[in-house]
N, C-alpha and C positions, 0 to 999 in steps of 0.2 A: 606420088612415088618419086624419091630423085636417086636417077642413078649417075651419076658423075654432080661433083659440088664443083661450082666457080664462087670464087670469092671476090668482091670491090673493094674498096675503103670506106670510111664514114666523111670522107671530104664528097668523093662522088656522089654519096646519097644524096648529100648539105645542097649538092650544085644543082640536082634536080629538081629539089624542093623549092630553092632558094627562085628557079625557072618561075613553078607555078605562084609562088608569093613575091613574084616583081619588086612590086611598088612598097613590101617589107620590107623587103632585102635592101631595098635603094634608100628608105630611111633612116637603117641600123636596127628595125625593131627584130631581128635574128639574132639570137646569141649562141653559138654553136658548144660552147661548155655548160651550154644547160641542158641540150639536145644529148650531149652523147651518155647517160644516165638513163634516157628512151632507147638508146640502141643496144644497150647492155641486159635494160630490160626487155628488151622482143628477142635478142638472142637465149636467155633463159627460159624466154617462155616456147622458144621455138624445141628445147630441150637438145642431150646430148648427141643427139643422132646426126645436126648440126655442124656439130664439134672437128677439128682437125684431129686427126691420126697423128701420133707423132712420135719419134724413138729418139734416144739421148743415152750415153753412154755416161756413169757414173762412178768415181772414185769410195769403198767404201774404206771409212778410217773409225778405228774402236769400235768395231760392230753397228758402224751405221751410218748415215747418207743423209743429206739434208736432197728435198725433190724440188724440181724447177719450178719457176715462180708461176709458170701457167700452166702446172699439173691440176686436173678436173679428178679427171677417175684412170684407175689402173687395168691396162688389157692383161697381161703378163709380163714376167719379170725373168732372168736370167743369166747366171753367172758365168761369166766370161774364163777362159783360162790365159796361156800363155797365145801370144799374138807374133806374128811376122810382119816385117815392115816392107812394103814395095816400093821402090821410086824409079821411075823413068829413067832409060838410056840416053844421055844425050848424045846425038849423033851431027854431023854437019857441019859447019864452022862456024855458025851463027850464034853470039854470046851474047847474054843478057844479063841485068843486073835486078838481081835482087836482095831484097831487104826480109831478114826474116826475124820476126818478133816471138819473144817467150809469152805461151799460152800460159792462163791460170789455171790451176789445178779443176776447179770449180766453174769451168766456163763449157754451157754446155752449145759452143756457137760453130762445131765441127758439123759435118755432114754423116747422118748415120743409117746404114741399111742392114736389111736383116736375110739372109739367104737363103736357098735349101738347096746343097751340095751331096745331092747321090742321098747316103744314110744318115748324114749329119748334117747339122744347121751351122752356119758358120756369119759372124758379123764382121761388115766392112764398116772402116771408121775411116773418112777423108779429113786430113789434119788438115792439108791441103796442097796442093794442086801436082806439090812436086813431094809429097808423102803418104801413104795409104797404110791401113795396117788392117789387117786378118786376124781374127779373132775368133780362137776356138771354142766354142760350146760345152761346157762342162756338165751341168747341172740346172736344172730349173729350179727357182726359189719358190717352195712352197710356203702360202701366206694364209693369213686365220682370216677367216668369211664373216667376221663378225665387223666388217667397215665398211661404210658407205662410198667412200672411195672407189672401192673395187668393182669392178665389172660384174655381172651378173655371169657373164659368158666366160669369166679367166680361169682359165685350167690351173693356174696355179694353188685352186683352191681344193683340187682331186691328186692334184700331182704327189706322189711321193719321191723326200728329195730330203739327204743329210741335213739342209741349208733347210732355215725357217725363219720368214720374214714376218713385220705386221707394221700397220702403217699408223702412224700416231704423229702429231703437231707439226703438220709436215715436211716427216721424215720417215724413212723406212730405218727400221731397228733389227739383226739379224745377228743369225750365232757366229759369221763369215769375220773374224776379224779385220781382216783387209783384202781389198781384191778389188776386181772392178765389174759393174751390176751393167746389165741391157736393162731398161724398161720398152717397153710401148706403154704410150696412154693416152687419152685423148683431152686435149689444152686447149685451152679458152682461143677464141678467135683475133690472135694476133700476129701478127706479121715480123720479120726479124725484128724490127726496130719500135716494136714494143704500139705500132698503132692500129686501129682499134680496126677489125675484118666485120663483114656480113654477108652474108649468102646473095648471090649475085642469081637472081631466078625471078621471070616476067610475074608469077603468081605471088610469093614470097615478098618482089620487093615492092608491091603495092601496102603488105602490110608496113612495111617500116615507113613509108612517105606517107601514111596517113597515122602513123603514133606520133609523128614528127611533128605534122599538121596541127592536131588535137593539141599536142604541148603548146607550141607556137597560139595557138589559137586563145589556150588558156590565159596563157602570162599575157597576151593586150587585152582579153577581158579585166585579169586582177589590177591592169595599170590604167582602166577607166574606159578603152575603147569600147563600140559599142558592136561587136562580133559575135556576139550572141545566138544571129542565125546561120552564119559561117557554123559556127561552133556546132549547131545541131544539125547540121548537114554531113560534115565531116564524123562528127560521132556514128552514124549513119552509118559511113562508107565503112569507116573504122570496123564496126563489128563483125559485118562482112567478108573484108580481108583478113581479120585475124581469123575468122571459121575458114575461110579457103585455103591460108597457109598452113591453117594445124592438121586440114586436113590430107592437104598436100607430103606434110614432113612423117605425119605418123601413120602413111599409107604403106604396108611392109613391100620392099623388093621381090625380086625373083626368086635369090639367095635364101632369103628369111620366109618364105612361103614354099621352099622345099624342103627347111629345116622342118618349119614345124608340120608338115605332110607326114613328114618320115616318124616324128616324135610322137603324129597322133596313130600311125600305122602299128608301129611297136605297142603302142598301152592299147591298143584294140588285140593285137596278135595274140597279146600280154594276159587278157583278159577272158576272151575266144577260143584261143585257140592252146596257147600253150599246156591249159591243163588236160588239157587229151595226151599229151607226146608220150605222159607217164602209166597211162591206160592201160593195161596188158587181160586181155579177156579170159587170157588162162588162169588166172587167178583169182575169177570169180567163178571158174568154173562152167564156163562157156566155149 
């Protein structure tokens, strides 16, 4: 079960592997662009649950939005209204010099949080450091259940709402001619600068040092070395740590084991009990 995710890099992994295969690493037989294609695949196979959380604020123009390049799958969606902008008092006599550059339209590299203010939700957008903007909550964008995309759990699929979205070639398409959308969704494991994340955990990252391993091991096999027994040694451990990690990642929380208590209480209640409420004995004559 993990309840808090830390994340590393794919250089960290590199350097511990790199530890236990010395005497490769010191002859060049490591090639680190052939490796990171194994990290991509154990993070797939580790599934979404993996995933970063993440919100972005989006401009939509002609009824539609092009979605960030490390959108996976959508939690929910929401239209923004009109917004107020807050910036800092400067106080004291200490001056500073700053440089301020025109953001792109299309750049989704602001900081973005999502609130709950009393009876309304309200979203904070940091442009940055010396501007903040408020952002009122109008409407949720109800979206067609018929994509993989979509969360299993997104309410935007029960919501009723004027706005109607659906998600096609990665883009959201909607009746909203222009305005500006919230998503959450949950994006591939990369970091601002586009390099490549992995779940930072003692059980979890034995599996990735020995996919790693196995690769490595393969390629001086097909180049004539005679690794053969390394190799089925390693596959060995291999199997092992992918059963511990899977079991580790698709073990449910706290959270998600009183969801479904409550979900199996209802269709029992549901079942049991509810058809009595309607029972009236006088009307059988009783």
């Amino acid at each position: 079960m993990l309840t808090e995710l830390k994340y590393k890099t794919f250089d960290e992994l590199l350097e511990d592997v790199s530890v236990d295969f010395s005497m490769y690493s010191l002859e060049g037989m490591i090639e680190p662009q052939q490796l990171i294609k194994v990290v991509q695949r154990v993070n797939y196979d580790l599934g979404l649950r993996i995933n970063m959380t993440k919100e972005v604020l989006l401009d939509v123009r002609n009824s539609k939005v092009r979605l960030p390049d490390d959108f996976q799958v959508l939690n929910y969606a929401l239209i923004c209204g009109k917004y107020e902008v807050q910036m800092p008092v400067m106080s004291g006599t200490t001056t500073e010099e700053v440089i301020l550059e025109n953001l792109p339209d299309d750049a989704p590299c602001n900081t973005v949080c999502i609130n709950n203010c009393g009876q309304y939700i309200q979203v904070k957008q940091t442009v940055s450091k010396y501007e903040t903007r408020l952002y009122e909550v109008n409407y949720p964008l109800s979206m067609h259940a018929n994509s993989k995309s979509i969360s299993c759990d997104c309410p935007d699929t029960t919501w009723k709402s004027p706005y109607q979205g659906r998600l096609k070639d990665g883009h959201i398409y909607t009746n909203l001619e222009t305005g500006t959308l919230y998503i959450n969704y949950q994006g591939t494991l990369e970091d601002e600068e586009g390099n490549l994340l992995l779940i930072d955990n003692p059980t979890i990252n034995e599996y990735y040092e020995y996919a790693l391993k196995q690769r490595i091991l393969e390629n001086l096999y097909m180049n004539g070395e005679d690794v053969m027994q390394k190799l089925n040694l390693i596959e060995q451990r291999f199997r092992a740590a992918r059963n511990n990690a899977l079991s580790l990642v698709n073990t449910p929380n706290f959270e998600e084991m009183k969801k479904m208590m409550n979900m199996n209480r209802k269709a029992m209640s549901f079942l049991y009990y509810d058809m009595f409420k309607s029972y009236n004995p006088n009307s059988y004559g009783l």
